[in-house]
PyMOL Python script that loads the backbone (N, CA, C, O; Angstrom):
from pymol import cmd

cmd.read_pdbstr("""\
ATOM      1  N   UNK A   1      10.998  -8.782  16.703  1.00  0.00           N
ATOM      2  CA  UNK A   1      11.439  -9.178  15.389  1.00  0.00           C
ATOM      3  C   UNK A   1      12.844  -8.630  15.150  1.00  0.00           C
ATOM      4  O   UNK A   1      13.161  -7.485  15.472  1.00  0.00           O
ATOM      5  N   UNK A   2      13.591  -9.418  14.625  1.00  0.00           N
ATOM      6  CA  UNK A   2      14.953  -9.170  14.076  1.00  0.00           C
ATOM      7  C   UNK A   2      15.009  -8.179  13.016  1.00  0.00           C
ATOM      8  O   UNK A   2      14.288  -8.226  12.019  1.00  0.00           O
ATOM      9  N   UNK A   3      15.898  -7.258  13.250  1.00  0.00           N
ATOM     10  CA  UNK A   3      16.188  -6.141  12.484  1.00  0.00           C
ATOM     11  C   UNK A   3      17.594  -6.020  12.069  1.00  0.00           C
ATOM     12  O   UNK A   3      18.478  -5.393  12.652  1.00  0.00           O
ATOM     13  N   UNK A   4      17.696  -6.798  10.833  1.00  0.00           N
ATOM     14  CA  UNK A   4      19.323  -6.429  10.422  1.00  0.00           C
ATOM     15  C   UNK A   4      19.693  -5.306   9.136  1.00  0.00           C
ATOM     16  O   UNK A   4      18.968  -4.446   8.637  1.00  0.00           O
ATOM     17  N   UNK A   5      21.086  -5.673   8.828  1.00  0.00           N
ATOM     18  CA  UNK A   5      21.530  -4.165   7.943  1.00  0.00           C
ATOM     19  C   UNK A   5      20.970  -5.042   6.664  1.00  0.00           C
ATOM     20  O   UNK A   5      20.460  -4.293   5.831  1.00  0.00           O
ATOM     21  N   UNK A   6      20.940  -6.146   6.369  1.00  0.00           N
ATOM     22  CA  UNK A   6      20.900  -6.732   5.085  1.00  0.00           C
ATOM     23  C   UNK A   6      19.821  -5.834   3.781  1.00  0.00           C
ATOM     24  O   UNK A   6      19.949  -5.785   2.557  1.00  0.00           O
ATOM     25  N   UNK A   7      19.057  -5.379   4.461  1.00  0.00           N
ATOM     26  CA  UNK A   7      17.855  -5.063   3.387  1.00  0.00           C
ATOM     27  C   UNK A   7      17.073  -5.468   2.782  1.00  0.00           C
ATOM     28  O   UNK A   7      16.423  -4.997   1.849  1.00  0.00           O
ATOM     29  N   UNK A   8      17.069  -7.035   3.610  1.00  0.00           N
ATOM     30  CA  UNK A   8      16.032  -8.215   3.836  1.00  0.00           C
ATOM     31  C   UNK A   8      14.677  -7.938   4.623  1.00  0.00           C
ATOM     32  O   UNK A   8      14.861  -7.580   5.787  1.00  0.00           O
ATOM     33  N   UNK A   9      13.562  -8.021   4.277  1.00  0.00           N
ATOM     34  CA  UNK A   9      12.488  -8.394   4.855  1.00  0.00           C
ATOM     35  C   UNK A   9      11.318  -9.591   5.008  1.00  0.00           C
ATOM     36  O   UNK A   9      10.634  -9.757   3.998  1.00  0.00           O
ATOM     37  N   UNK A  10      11.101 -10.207   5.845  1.00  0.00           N
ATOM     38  CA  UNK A  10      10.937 -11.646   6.069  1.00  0.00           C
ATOM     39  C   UNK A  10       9.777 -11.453   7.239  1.00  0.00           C
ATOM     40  O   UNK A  10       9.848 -10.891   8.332  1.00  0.00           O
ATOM     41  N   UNK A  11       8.829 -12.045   6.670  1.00  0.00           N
ATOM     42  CA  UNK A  11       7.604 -12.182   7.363  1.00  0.00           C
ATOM     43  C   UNK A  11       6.500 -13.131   6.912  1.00  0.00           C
ATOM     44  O   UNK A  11       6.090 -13.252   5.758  1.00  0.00           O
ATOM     45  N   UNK A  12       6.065 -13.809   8.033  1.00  0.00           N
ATOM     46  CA  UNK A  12       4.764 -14.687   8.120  1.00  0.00           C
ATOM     47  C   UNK A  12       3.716 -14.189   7.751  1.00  0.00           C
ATOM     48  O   UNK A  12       3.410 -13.084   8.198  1.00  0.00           O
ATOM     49  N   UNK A  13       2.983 -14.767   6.957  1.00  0.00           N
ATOM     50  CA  UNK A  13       1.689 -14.427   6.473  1.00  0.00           C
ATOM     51  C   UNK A  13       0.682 -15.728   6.470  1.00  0.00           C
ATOM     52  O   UNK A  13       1.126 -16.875   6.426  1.00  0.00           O
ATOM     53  N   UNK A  14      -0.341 -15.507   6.508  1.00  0.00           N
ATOM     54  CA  UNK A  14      -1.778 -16.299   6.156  1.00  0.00           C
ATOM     55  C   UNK A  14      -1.018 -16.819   5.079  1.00  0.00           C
ATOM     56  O   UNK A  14      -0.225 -16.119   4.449  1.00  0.00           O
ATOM     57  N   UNK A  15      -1.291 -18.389   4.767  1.00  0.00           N
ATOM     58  CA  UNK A  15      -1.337 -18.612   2.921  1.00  0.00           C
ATOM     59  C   UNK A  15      -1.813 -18.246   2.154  1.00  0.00           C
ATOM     60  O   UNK A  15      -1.313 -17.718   1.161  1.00  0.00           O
ATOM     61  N   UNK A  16      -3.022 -18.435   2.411  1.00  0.00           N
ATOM     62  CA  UNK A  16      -4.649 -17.961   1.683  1.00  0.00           C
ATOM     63  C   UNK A  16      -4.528 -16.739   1.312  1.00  0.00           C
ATOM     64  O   UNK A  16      -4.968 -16.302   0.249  1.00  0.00           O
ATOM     65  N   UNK A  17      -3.717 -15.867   2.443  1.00  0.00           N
ATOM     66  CA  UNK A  17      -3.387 -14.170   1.944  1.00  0.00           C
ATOM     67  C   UNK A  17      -2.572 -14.218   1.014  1.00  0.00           C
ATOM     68  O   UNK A  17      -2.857 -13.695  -0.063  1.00  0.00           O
ATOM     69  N   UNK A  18      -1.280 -14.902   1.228  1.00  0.00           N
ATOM     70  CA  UNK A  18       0.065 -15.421   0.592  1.00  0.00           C
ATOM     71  C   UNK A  18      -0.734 -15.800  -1.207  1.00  0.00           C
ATOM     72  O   UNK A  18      -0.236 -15.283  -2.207  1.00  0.00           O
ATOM     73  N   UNK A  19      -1.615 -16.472  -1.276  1.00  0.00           N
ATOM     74  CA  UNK A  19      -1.787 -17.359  -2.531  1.00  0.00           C
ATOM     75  C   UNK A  19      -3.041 -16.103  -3.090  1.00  0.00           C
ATOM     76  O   UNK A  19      -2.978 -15.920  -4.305  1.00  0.00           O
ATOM     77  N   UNK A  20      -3.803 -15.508  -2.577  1.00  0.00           N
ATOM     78  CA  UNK A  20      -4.195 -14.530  -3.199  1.00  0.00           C
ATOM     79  C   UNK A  20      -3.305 -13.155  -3.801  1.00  0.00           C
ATOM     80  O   UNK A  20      -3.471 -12.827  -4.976  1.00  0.00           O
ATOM     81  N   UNK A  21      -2.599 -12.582  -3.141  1.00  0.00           N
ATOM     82  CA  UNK A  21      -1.857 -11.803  -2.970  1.00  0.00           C
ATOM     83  C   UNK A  21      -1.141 -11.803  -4.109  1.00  0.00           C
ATOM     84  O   UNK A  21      -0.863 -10.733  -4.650  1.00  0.00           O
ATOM     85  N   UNK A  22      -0.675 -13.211  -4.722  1.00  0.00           N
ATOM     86  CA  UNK A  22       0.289 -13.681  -5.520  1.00  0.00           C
ATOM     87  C   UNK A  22      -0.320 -13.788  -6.480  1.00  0.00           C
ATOM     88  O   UNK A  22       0.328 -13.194  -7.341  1.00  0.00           O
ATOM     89  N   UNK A  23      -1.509 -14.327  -7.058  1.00  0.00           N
ATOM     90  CA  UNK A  23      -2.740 -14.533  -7.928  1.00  0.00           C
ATOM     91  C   UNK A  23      -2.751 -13.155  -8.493  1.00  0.00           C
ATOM     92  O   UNK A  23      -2.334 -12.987  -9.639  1.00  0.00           O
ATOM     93  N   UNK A  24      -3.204 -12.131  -7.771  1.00  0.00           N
ATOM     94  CA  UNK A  24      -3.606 -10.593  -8.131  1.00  0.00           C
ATOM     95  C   UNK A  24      -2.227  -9.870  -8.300  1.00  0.00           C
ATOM     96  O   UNK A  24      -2.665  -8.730  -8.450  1.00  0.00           O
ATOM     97  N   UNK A  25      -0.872  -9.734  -8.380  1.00  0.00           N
ATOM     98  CA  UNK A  25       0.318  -9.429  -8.572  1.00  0.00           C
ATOM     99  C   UNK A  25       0.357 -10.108  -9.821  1.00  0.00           C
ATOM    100  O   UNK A  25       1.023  -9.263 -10.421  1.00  0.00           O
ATOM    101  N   UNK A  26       0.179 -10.864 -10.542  1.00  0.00           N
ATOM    102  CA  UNK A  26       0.806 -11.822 -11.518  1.00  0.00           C
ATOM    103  C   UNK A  26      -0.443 -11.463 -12.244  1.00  0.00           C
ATOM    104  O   UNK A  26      -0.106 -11.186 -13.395  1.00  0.00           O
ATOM    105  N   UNK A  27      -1.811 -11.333 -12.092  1.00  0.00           N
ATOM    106  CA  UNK A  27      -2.182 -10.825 -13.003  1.00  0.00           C
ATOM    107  C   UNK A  27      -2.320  -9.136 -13.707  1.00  0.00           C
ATOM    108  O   UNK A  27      -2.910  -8.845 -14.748  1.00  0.00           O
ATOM    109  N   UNK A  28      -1.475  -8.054 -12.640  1.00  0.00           N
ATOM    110  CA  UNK A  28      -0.975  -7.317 -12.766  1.00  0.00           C
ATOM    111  C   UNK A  28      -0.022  -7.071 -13.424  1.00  0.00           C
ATOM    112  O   UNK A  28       0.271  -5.953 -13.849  1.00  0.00           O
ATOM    113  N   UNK A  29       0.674  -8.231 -13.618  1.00  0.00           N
ATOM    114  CA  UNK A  29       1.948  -8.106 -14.375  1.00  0.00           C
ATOM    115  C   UNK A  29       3.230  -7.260 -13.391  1.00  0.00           C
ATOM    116  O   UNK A  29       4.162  -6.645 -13.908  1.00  0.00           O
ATOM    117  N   UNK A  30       2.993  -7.417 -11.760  1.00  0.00           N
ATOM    118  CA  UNK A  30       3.661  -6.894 -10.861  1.00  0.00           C
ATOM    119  C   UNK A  30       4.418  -7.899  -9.860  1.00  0.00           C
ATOM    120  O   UNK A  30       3.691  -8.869  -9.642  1.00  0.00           O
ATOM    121  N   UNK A  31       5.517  -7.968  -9.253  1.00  0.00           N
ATOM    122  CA  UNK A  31       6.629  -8.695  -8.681  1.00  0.00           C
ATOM    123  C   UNK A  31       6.232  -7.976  -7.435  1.00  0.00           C
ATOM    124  O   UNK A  31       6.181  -6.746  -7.419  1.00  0.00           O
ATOM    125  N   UNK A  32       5.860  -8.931  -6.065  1.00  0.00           N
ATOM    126  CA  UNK A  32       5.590  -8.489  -4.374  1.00  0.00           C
ATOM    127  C   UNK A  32       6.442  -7.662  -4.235  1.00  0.00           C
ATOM    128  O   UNK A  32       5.952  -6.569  -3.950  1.00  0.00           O
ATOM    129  N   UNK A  33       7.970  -7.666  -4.332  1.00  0.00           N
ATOM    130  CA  UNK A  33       8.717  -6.622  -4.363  1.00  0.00           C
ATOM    131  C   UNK A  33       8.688  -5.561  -4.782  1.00  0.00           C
ATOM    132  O   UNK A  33       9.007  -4.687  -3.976  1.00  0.00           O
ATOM    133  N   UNK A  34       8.302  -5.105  -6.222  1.00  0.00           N
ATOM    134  CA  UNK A  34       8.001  -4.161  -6.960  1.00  0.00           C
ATOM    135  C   UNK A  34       6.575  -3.509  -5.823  1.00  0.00           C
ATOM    136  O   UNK A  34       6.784  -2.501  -5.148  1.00  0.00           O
ATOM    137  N   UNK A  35       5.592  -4.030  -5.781  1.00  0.00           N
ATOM    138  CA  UNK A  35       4.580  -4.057  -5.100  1.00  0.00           C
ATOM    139  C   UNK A  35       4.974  -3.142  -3.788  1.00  0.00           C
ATOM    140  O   UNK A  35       4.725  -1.962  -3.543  1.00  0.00           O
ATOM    141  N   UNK A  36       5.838  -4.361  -2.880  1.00  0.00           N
ATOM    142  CA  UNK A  36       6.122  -3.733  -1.695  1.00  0.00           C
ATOM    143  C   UNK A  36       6.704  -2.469  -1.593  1.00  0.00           C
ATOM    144  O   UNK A  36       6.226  -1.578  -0.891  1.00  0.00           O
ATOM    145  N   UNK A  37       7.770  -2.347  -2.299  1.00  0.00           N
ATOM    146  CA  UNK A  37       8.601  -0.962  -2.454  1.00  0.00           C
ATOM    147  C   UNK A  37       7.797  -0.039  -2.895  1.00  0.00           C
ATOM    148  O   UNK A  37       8.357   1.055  -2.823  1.00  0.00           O
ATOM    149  N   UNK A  38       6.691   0.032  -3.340  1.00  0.00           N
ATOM    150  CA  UNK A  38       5.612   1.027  -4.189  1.00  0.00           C
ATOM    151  C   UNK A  38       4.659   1.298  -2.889  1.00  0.00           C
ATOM    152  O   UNK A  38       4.275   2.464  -2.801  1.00  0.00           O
ATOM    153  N   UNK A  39       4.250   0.470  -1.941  1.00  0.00           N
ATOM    154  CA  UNK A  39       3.369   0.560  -0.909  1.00  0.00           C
ATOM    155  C   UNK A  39       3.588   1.249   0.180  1.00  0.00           C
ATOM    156  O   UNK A  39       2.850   2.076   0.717  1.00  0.00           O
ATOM    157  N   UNK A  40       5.074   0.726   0.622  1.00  0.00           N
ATOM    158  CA  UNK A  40       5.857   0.909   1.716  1.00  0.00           C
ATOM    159  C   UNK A  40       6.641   2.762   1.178  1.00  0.00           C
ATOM    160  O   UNK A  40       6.864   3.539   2.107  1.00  0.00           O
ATOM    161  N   UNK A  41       6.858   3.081   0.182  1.00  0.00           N
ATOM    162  CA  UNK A  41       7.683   4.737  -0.573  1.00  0.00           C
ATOM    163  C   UNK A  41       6.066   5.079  -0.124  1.00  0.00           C
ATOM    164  O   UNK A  41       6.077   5.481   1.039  1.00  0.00           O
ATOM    165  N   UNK A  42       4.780   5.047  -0.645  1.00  0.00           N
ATOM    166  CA  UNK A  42       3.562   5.713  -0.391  1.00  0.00           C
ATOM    167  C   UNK A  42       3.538   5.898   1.193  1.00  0.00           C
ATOM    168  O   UNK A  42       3.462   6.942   1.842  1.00  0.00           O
ATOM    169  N   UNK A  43       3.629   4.521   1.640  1.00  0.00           N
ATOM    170  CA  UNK A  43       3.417   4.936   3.108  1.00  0.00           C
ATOM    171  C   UNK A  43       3.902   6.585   3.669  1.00  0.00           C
ATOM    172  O   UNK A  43       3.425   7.706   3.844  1.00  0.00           O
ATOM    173  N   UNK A  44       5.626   5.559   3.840  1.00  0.00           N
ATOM    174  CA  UNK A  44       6.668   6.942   3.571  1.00  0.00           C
ATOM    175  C   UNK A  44       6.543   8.200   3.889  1.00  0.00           C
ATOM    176  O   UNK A  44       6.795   8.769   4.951  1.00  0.00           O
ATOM    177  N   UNK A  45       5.955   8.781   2.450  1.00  0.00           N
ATOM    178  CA  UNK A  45       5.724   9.982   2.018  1.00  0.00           C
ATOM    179  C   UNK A  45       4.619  10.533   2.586  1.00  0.00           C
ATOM    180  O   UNK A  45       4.506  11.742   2.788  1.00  0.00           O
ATOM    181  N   UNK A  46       3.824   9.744   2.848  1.00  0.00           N
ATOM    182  CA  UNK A  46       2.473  10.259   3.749  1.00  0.00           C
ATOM    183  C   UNK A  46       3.174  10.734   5.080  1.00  0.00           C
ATOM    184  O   UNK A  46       3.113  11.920   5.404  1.00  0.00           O
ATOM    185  N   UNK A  47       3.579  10.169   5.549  1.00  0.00           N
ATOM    186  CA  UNK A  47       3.825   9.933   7.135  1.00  0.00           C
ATOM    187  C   UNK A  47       4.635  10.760   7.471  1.00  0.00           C
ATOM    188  O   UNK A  47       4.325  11.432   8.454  1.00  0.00           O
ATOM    189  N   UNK A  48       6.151  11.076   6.715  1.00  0.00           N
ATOM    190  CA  UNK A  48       6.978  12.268   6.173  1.00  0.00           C
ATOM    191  C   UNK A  48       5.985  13.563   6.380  1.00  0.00           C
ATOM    192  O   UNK A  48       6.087  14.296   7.363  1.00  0.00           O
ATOM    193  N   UNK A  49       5.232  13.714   5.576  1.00  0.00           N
ATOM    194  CA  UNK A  49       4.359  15.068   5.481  1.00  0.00           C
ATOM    195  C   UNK A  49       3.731  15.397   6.526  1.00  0.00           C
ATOM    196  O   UNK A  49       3.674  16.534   6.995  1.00  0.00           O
ATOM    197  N   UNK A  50       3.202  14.380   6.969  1.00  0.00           N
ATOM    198  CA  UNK A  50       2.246  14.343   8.953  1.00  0.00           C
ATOM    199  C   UNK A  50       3.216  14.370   9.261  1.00  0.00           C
ATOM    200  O   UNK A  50       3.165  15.529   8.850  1.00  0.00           O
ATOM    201  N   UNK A  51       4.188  14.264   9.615  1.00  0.00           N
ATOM    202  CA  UNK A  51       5.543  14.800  10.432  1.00  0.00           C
ATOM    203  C   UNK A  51       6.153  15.804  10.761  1.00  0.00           C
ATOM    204  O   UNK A  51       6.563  16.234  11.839  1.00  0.00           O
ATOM    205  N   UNK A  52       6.192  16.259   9.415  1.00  0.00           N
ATOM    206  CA  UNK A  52       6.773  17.770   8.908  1.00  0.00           C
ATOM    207  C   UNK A  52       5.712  18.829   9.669  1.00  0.00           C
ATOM    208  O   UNK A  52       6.064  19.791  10.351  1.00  0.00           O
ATOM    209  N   UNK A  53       3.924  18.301   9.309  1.00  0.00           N
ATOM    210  CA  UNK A  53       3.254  19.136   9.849  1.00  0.00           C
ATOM    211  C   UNK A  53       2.807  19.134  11.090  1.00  0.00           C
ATOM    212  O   UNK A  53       2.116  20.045  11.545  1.00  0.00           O
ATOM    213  N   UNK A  54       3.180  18.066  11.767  1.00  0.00           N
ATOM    214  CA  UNK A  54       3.717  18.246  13.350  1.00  0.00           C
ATOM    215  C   UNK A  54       4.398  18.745  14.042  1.00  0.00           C
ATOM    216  O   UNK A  54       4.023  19.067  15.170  1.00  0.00           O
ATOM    217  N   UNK A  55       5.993  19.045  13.465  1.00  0.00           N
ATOM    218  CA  UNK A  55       7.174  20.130  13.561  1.00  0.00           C
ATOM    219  C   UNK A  55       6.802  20.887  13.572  1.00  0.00           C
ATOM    220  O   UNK A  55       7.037  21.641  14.516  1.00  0.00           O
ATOM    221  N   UNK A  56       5.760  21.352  12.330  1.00  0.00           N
ATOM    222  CA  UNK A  56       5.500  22.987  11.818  1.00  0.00           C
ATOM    223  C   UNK A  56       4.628  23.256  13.114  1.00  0.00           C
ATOM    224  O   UNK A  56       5.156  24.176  13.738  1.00  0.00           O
ATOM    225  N   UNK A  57       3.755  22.901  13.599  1.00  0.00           N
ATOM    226  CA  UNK A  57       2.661  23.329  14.653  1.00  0.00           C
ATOM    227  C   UNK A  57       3.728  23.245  16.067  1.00  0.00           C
ATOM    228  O   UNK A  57       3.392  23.935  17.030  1.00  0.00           O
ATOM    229  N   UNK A  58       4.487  22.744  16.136  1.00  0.00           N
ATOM    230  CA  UNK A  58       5.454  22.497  17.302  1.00  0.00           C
ATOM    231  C   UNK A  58       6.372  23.893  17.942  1.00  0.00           C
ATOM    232  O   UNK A  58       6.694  24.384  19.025  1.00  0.00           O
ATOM    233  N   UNK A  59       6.535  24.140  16.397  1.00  0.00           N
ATOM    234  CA  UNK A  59       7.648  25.622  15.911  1.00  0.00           C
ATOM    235  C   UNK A  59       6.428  26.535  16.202  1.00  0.00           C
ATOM    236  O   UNK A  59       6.970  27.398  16.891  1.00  0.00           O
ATOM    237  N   UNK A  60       5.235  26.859  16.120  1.00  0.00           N
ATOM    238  CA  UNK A  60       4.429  27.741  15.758  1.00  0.00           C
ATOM    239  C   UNK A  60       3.861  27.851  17.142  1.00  0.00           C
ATOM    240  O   UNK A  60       2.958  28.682  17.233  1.00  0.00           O
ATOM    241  N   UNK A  61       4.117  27.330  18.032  1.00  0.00           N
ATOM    242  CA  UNK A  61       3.769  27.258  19.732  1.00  0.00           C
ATOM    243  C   UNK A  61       4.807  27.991  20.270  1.00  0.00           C
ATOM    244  O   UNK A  61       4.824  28.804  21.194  1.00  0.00           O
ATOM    245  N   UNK A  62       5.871  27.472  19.369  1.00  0.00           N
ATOM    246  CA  UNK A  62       7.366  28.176  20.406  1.00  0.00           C
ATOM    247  C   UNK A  62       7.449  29.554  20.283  1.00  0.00           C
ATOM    248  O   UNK A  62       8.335  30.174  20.870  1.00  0.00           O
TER     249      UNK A  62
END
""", "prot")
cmd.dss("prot")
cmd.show_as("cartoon", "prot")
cmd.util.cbc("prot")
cmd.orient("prot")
């Protein structure tokens, strides 16, 4: 998959996922974007922290 600087993200999905997905956002009163950026910062921050505490055990061997 193509990876540019734009700060575009572009991906294929199921419709059925696509048309649900969109159904349950809108009755949220939430924009996929808003959505995505909220999902993708959670990810993030999880993964950040399992990281950090991978370093830390890394350092703690040395």
């Amino acid at each position: 998959m193509a990876k540019g600087e734009s700060g575009r993200i572009v991906l294929e999905v199921d419709p059925e996922l696509k048309k649900t997905l969109y159904s349950i956002l809108a009755m949220e009163q939430q924009t996929l974007k808003d959505w995505f950026i909220d999902k993708a910062q959670n990810h993030i921050d999880e993964k950040k922290s399992e990281l950090i505490k991978s370093f830390s055990k890394v350092n703690d061997e040395i």
